[in-house]
ZADO-1210 file (C-alpha; in nm, 4 decimals, padded with zeros to 6 digits):
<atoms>
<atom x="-10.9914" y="06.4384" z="-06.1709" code="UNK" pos="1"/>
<atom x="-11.1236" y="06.7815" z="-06.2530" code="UNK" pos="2"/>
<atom x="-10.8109" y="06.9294" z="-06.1959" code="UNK" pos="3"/>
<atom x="-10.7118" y="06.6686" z="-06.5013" code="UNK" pos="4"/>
<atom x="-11.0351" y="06.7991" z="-06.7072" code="UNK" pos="5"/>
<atom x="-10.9049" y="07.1735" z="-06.6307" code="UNK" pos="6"/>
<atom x="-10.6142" y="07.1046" z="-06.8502" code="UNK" pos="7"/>
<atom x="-10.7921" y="07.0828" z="-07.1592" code="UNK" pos="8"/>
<atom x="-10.9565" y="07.4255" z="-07.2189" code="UNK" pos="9"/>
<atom x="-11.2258" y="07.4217" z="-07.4333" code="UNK" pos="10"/>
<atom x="-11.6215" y="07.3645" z="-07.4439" code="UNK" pos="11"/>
<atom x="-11.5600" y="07.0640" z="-07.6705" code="UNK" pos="12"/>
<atom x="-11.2443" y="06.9499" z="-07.4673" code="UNK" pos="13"/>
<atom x="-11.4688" y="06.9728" z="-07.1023" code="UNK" pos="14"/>
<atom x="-11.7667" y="06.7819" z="-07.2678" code="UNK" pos="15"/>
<atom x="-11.5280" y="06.5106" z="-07.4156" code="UNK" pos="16"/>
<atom x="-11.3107" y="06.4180" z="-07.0751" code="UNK" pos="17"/>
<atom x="-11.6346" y="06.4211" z="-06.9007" code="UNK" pos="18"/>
<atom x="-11.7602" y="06.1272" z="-07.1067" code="UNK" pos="19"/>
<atom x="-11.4397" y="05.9804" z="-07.1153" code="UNK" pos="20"/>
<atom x="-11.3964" y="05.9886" z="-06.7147" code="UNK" pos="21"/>
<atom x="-11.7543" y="05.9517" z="-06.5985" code="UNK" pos="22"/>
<atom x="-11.8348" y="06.2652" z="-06.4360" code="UNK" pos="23"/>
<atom x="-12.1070" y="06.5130" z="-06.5176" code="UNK" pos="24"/>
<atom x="-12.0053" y="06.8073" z="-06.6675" code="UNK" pos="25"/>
<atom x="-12.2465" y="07.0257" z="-06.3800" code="UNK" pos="26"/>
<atom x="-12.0371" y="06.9001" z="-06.0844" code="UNK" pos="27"/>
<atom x="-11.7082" y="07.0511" z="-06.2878" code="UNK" pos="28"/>
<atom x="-11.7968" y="07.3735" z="-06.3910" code="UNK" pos="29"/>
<atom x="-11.9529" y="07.3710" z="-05.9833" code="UNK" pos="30"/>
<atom x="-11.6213" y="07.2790" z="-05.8842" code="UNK" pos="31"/>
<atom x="-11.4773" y="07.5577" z="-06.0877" code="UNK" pos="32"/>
<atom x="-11.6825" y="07.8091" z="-05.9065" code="UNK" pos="33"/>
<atom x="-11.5391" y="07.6481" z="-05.5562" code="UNK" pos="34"/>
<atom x="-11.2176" y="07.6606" z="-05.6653" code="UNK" pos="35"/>
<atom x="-11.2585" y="08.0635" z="-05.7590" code="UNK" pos="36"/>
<atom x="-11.4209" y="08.1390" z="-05.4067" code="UNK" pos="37"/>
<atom x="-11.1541" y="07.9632" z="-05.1497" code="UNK" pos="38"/>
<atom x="-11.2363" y="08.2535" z="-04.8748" code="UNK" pos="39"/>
<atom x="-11.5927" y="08.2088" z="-04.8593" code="UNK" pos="40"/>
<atom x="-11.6593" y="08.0016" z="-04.5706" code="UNK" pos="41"/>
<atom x="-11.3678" y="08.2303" z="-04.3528" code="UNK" pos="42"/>
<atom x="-11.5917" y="08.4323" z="-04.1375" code="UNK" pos="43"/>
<atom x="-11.7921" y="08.0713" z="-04.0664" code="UNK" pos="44"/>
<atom x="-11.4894" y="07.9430" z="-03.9649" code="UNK" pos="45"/>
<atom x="-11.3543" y="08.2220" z="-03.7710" code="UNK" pos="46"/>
<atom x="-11.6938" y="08.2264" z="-03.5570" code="UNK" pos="47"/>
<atom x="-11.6857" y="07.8549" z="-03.5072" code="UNK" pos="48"/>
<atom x="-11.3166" y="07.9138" z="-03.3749" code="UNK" pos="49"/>
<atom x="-11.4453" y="08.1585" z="-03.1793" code="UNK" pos="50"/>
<atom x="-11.7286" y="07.9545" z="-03.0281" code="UNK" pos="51"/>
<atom x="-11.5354" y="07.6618" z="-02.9610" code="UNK" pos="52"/>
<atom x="-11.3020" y="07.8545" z="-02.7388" code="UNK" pos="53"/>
<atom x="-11.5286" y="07.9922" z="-02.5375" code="UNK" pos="54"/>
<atom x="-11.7577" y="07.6598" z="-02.5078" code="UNK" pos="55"/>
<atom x="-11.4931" y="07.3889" z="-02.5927" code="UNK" pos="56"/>
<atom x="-11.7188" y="07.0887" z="-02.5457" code="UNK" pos="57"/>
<atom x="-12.0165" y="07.2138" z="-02.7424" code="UNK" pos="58"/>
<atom x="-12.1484" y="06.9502" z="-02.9883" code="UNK" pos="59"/>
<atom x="-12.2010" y="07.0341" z="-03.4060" code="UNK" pos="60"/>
<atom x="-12.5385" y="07.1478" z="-03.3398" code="UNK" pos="61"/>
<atom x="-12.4660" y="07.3711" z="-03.0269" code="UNK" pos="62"/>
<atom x="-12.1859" y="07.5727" z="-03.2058" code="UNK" pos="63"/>
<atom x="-12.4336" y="07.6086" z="-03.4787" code="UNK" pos="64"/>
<atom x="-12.7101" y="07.7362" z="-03.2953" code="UNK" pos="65"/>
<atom x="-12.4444" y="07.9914" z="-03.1278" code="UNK" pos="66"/>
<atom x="-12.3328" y="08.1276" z="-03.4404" code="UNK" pos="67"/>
<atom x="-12.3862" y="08.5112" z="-03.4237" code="UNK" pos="68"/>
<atom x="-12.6685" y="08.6792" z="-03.6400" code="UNK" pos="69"/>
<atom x="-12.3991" y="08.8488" z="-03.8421" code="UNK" pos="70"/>
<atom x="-12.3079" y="08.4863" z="-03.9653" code="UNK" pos="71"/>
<atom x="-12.5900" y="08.3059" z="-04.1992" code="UNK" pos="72"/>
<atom x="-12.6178" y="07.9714" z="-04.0563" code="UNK" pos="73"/>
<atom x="-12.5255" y="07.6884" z="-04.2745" code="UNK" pos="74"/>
<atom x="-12.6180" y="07.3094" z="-04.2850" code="UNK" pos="75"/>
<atom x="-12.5499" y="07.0683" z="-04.0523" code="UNK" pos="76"/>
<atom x="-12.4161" y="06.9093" z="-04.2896" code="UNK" pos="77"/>
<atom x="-12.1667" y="07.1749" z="-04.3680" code="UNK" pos="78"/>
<atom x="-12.1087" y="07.3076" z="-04.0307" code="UNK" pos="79"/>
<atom x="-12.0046" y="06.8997" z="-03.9277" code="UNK" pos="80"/>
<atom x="-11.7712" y="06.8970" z="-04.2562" code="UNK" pos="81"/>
<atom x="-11.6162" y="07.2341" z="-04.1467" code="UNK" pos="82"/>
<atom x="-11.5710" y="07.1346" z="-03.7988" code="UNK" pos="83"/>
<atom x="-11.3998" y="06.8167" z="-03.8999" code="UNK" pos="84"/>
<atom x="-11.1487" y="06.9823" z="-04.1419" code="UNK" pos="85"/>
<atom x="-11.0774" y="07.2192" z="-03.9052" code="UNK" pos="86"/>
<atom x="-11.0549" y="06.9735" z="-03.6081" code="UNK" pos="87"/>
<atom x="-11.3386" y="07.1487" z="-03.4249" code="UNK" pos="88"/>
<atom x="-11.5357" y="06.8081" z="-03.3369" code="UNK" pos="89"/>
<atom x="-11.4129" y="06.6683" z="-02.9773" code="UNK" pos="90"/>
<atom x="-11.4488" y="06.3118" z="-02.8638" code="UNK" pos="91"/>
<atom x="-11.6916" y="06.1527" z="-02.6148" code="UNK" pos="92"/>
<atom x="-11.6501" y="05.9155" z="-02.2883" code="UNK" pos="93"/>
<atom x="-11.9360" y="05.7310" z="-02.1692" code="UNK" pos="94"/>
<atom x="-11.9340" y="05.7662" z="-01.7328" code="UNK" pos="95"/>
<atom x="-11.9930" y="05.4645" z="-01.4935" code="UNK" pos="96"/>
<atom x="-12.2340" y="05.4749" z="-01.1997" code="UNK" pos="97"/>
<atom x="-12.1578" y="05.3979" z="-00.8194" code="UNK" pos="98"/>
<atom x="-12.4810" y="05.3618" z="-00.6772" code="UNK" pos="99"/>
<atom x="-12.4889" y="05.1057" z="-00.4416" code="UNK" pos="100"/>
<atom x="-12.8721" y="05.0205" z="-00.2134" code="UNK" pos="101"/>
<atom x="-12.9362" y="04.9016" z="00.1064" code="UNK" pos="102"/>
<atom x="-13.1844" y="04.6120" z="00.0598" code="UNK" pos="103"/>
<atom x="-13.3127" y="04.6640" z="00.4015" code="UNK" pos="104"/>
<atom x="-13.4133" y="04.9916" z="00.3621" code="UNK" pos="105"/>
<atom x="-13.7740" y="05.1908" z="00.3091" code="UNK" pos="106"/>
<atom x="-13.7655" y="05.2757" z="-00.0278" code="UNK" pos="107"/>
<atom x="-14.0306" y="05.5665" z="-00.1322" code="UNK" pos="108"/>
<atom x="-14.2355" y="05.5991" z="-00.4581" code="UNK" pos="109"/>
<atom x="-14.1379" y="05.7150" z="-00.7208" code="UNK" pos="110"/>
<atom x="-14.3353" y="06.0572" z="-00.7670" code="UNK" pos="111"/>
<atom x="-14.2180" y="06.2112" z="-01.0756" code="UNK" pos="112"/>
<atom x="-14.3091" y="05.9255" z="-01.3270" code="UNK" pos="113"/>
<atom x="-14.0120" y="06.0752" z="-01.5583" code="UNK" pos="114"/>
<atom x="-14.1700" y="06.4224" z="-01.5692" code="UNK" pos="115"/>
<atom x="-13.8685" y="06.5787" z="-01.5459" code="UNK" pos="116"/>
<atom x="-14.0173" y="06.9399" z="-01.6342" code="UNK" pos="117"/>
<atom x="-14.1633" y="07.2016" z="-01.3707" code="UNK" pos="118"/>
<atom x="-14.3230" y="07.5263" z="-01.3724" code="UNK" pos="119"/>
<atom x="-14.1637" y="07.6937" z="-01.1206" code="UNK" pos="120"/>
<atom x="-13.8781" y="07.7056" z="-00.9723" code="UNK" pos="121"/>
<atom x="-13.7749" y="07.5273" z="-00.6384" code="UNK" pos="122"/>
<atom x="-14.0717" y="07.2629" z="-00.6900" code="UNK" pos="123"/>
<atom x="-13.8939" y="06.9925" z="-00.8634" code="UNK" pos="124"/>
<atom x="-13.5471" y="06.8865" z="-00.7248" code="UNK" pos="125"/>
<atom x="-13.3110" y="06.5811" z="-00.8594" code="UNK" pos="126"/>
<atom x="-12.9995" y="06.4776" z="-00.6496" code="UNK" pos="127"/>
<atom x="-12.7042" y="06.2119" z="-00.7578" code="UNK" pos="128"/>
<atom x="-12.3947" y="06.0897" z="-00.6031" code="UNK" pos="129"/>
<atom x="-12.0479" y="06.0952" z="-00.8427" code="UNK" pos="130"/>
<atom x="-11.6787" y="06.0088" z="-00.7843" code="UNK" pos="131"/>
<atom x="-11.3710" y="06.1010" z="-00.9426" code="UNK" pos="132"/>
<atom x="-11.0657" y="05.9608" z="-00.8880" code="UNK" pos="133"/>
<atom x="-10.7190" y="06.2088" z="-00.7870" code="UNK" pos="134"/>
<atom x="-10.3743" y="06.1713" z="-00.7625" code="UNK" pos="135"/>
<atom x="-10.4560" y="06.1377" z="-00.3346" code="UNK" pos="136"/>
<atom x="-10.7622" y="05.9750" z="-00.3413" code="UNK" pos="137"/>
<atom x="-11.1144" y="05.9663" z="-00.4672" code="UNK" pos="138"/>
<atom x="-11.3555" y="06.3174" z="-00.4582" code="UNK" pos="139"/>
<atom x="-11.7153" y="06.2488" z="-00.4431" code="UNK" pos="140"/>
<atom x="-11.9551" y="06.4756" z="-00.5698" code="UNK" pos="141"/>
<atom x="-12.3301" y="06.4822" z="-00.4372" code="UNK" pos="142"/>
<atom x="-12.5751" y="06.7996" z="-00.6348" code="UNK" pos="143"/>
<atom x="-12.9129" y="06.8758" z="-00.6476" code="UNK" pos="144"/>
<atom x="-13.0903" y="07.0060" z="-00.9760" code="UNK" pos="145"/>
<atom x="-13.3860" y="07.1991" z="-01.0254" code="UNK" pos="146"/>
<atom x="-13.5830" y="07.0810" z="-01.2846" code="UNK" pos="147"/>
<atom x="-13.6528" y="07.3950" z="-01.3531" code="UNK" pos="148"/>
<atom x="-13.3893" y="07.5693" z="-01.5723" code="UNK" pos="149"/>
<atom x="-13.1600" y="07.2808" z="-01.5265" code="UNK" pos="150"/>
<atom x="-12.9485" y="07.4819" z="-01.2230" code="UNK" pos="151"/>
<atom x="-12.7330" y="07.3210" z="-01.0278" code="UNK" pos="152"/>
<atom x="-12.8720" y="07.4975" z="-00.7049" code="UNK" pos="153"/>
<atom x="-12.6358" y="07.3091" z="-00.3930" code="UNK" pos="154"/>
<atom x="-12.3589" y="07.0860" z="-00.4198" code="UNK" pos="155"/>
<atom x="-12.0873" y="06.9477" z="-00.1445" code="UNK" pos="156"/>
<atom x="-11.7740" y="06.7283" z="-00.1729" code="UNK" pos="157"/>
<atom x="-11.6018" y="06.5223" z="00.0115" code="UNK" pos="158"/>
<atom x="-11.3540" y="06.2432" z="00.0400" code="UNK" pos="159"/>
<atom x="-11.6603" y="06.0025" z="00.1524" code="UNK" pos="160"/>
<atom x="-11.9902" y="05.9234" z="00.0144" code="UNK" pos="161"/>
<atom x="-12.1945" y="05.9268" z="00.3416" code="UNK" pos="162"/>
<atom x="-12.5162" y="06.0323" z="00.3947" code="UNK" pos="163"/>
<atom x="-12.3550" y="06.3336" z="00.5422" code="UNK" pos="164"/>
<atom x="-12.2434" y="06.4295" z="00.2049" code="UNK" pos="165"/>
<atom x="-12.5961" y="06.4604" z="00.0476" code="UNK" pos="166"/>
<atom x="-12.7324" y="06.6401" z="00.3662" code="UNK" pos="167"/>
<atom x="-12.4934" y="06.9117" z="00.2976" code="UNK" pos="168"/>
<atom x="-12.5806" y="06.9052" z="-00.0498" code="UNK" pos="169"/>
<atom x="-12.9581" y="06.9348" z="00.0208" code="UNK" pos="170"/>
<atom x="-12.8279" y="07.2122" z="00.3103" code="UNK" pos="171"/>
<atom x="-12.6852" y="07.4096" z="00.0774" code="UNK" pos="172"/>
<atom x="-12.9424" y="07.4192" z="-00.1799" code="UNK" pos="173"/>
<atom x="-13.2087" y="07.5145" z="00.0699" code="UNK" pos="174"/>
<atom x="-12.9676" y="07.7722" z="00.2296" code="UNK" pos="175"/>
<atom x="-12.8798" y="07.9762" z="-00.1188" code="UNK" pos="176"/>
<atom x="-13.2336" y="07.9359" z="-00.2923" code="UNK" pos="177"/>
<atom x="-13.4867" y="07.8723" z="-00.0543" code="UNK" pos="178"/>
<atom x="-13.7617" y="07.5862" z="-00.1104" code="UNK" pos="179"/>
<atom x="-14.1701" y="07.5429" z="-00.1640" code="UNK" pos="180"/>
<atom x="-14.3986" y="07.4038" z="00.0643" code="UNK" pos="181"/>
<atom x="-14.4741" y="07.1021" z="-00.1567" code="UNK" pos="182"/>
<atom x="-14.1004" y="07.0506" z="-00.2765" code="UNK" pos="183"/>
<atom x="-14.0068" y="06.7332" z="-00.4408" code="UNK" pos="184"/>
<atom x="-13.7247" y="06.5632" z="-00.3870" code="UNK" pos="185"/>
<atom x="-13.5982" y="06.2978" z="-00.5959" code="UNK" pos="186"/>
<atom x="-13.2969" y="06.0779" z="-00.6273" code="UNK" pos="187"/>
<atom x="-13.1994" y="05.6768" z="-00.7055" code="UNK" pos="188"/>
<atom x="-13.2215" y="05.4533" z="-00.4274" code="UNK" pos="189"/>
<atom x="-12.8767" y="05.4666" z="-00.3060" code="UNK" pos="190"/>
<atom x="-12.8061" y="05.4174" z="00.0553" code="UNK" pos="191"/>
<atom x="-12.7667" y="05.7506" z="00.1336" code="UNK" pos="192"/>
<atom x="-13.0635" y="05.8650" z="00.0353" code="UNK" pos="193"/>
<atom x="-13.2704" y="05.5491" z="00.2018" code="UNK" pos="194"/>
<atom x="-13.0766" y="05.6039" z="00.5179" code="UNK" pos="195"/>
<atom x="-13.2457" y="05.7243" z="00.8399" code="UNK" pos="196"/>
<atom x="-13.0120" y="06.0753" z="00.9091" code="UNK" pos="197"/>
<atom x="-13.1518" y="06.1375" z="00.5092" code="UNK" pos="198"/>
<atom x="-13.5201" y="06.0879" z="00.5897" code="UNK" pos="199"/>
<atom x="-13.5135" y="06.3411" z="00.9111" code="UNK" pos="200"/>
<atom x="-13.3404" y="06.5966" z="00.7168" code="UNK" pos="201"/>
<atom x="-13.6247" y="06.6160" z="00.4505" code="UNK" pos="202"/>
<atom x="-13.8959" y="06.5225" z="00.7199" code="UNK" pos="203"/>
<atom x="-13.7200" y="06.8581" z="00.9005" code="UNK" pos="204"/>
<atom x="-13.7793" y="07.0634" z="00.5960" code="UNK" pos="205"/>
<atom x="-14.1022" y="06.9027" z="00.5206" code="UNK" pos="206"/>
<atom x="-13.9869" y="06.7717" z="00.1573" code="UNK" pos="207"/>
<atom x="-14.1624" y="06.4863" z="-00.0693" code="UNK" pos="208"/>
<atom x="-13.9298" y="06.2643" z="-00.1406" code="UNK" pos="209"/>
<atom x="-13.9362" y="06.0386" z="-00.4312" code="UNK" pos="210"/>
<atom x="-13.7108" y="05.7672" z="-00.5907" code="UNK" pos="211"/>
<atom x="-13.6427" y="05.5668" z="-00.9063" code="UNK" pos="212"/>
<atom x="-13.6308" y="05.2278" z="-00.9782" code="UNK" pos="213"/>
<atom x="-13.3368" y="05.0381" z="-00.9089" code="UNK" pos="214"/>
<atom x="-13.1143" y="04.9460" z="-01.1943" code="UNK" pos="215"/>
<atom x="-13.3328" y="05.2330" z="-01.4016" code="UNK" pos="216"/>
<atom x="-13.1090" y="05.5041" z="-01.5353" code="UNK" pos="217"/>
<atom x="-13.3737" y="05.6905" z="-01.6806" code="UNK" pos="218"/>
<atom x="-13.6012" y="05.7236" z="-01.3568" code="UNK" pos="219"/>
<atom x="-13.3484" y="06.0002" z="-01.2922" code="UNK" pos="220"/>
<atom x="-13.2172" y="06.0520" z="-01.6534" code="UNK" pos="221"/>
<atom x="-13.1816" y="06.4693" z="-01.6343" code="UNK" pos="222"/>
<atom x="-12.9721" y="06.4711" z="-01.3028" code="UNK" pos="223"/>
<atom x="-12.7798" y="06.1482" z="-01.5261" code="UNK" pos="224"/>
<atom x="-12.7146" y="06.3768" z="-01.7876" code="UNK" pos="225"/>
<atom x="-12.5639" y="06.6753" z="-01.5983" code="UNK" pos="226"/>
<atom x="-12.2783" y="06.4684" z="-01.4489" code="UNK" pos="227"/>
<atom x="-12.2325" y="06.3226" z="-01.8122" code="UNK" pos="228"/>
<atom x="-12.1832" y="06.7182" z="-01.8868" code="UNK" pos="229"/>
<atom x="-11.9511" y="06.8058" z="-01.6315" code="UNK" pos="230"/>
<atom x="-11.7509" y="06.4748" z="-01.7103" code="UNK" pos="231"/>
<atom x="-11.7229" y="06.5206" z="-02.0514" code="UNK" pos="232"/>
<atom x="-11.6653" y="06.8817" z="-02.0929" code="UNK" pos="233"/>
<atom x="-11.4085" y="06.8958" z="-01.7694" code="UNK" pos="234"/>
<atom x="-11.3602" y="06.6256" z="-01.5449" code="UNK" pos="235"/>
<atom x="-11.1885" y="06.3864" z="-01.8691" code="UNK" pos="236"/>
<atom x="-10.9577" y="06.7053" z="-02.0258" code="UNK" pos="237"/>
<atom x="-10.7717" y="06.7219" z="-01.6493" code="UNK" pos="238"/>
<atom x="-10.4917" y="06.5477" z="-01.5555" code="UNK" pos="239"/>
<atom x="-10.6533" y="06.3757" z="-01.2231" code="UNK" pos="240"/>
<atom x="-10.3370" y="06.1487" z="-01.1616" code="UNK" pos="241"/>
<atom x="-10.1498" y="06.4924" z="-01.0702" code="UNK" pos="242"/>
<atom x="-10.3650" y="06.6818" z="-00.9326" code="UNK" pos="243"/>
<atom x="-10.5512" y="06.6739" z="-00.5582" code="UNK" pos="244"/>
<atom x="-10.8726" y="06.6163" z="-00.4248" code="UNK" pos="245"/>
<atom x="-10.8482" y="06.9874" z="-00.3124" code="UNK" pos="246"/>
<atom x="-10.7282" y="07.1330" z="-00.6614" code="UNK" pos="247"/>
<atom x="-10.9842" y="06.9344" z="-00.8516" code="UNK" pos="248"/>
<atom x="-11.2682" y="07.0232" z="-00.6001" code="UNK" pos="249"/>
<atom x="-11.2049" y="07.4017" z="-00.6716" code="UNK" pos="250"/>
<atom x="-11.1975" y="07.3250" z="-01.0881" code="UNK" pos="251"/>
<atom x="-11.5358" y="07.1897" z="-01.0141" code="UNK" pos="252"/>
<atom x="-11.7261" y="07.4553" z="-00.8385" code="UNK" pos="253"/>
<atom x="-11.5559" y="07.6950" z="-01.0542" code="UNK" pos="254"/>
<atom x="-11.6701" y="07.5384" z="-01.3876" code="UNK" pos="255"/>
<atom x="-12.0671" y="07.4508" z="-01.2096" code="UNK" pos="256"/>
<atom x="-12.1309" y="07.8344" z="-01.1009" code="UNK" pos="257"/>
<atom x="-11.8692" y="08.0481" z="-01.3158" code="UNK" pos="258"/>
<atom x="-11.9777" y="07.8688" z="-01.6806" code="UNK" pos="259"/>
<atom x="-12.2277" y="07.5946" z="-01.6222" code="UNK" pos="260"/>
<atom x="-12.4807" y="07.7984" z="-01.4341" code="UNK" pos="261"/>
<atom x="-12.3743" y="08.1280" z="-01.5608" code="UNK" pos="262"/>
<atom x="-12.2918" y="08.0817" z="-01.9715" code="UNK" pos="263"/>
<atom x="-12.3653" y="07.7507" z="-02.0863" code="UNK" pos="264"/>
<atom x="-12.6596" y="07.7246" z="-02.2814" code="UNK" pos="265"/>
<atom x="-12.9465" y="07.4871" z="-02.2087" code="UNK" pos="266"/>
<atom x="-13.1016" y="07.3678" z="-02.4650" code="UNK" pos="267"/>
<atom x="-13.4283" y="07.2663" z="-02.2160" code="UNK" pos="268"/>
<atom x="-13.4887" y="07.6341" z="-02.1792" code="UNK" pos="269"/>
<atom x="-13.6121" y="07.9175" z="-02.3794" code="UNK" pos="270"/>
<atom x="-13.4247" y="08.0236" z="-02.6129" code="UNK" pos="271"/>
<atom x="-13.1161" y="07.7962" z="-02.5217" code="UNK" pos="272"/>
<atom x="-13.0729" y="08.0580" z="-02.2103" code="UNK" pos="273"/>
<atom x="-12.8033" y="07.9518" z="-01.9384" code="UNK" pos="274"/>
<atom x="-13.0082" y="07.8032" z="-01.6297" code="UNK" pos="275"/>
<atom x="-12.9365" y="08.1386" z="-01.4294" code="UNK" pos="276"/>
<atom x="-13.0393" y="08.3731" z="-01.6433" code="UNK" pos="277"/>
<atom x="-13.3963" y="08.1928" z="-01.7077" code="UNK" pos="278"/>
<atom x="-13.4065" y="08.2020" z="-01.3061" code="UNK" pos="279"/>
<atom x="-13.3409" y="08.5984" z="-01.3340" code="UNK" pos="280"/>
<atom x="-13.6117" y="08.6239" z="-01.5671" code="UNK" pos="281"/>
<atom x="-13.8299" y="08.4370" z="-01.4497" code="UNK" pos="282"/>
<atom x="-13.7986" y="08.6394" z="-01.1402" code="UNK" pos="283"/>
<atom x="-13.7889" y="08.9384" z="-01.2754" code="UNK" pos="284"/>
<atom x="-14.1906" y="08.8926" z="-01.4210" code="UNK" pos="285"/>
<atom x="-14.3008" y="08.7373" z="-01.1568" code="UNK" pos="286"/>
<atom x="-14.2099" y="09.0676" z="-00.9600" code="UNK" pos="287"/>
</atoms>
């Protein structure tokens, strides 16, 4: 249409097709000044590129807030529109749970109340049980979060989703970071974490442990959310029906302490810093 208008030169000409074809004569001459600056938006683009390389499951706001300071930030708005003409926007999977209780089990209270946020670190831990399913098999994936700076601070995986597996999780974490004296450990009420070998391990260590509500989600909504992460950002862009339990178990801990810990940002932490690097500092001035 205002290609049509820029046929007819002329002040007289403009003002006429205007009327003629509805259109205010502001958004033409606006369009005319588009039209005259095609280049303008290139360095936006190029750093969004950029960005998206680097982070390639980052959502419209993420890759907005990682925009260098070189770069003025634009809209949402316009950052959204860019990303969609320049097929930057990725699409989302929603994962299914596999938590399964043993109604003749102790079940413990629930001791976090949804406060998910802690002041130090190694006070606050969240654990979880996942599964992904291989070309030989399924891999199942028990971690253990600090609420802290959102680290993923032990892990273990195995072919089986026995308590064993969350012992060596909770092993692990211990082993590499150390723990408080009045550590809190919290989880859903799977059967692995109500089962007897479970309870001695954190009555060895002399952990709290604490548990959600069954068929409640959100009781243990920020340990949820990580294994929505890893899901969506790797476990859905591999091609599990030809690859092994062993291959995919080595994508896994690469992307958890090699990007996750180590360069993702977290947007629950100062400044949007990686859940490492908040650690570091926080260490670092408490020394």
């Amino acid at each position: 249409m205002y290609a049509w208008i820029a046929q007819n030169r002329g002040a007289a000409s403009v003002a006429l097709c205007c009327i003629v074809l509805s259109v205010r004569r502001e958004g033409y001459y606006a369009w005319q000044k588009r039209k005259c600056r095609p280049n303008r938006d290139r360095a936006l683009v190029s750093a969004l590129i950029t960005i998206r390389k680097k982070h390639p499951k980052y959502g419209v706001k993420s890759l907005r807030d990682a925009l260098p300071p070189t770069i003025e930030k634009p809209s949402y708005g316009k950052c959204y529109k860019l990303c969609r003409e320049y097929n930057l926007l990725h699409r989302r999977k929603t994962p299914r749970g596999i938590t399964r209780r043993n109604p003749e089990d102790q079940l413990s209270e629930d001791l976090l109340k949804r406060d998910f946020q802690a002041g130090q670190a190694n006070s606050k831990w969240l654990s979880d049980i996942t599964e992904i399913k291989c070309a030989d098999g399924k891999l199942y994936l028990a971690a253990v979060l600090d609420c802290f700076d959102g680290a993923i601070v032990g892990m273990s995986m195995a072919s089986h989703k026995r308590a064993e597996l969350c012992i060596s999780a909770l092993t692990s974490a211990i082993g590499r970071y150390g723990k408080s004296n009045a550590l809190v450990f919290h989880s859903d009420r799977g059967s692995q974490y109500t089962s007897r070998e479970f309870r001695q391990h954190l009555k060895k260590h002399k952990l709290l442990q604490s548990m959600g509500r069954t068929g409640s989600c959100y009781d243990n909504a920020r340990m949820e959310s990580f294994f929505a992460t890893l899901k969506k950002e790797l476990i859905y862009e591999l091609p599990l029906s030809r690859l092994t339990r062993d291959q995919v178990r080595q994508k896994i801990f690469t992307w958890i302490e090699l990007y996750y810990n180590t360069e993702r940002r977290y947007t629950a932490n100062e400044e949007n810093l990686p859940p490492l690097k908040k650690r570091a500092m926080y260490q670092t001035q408490a020394a």
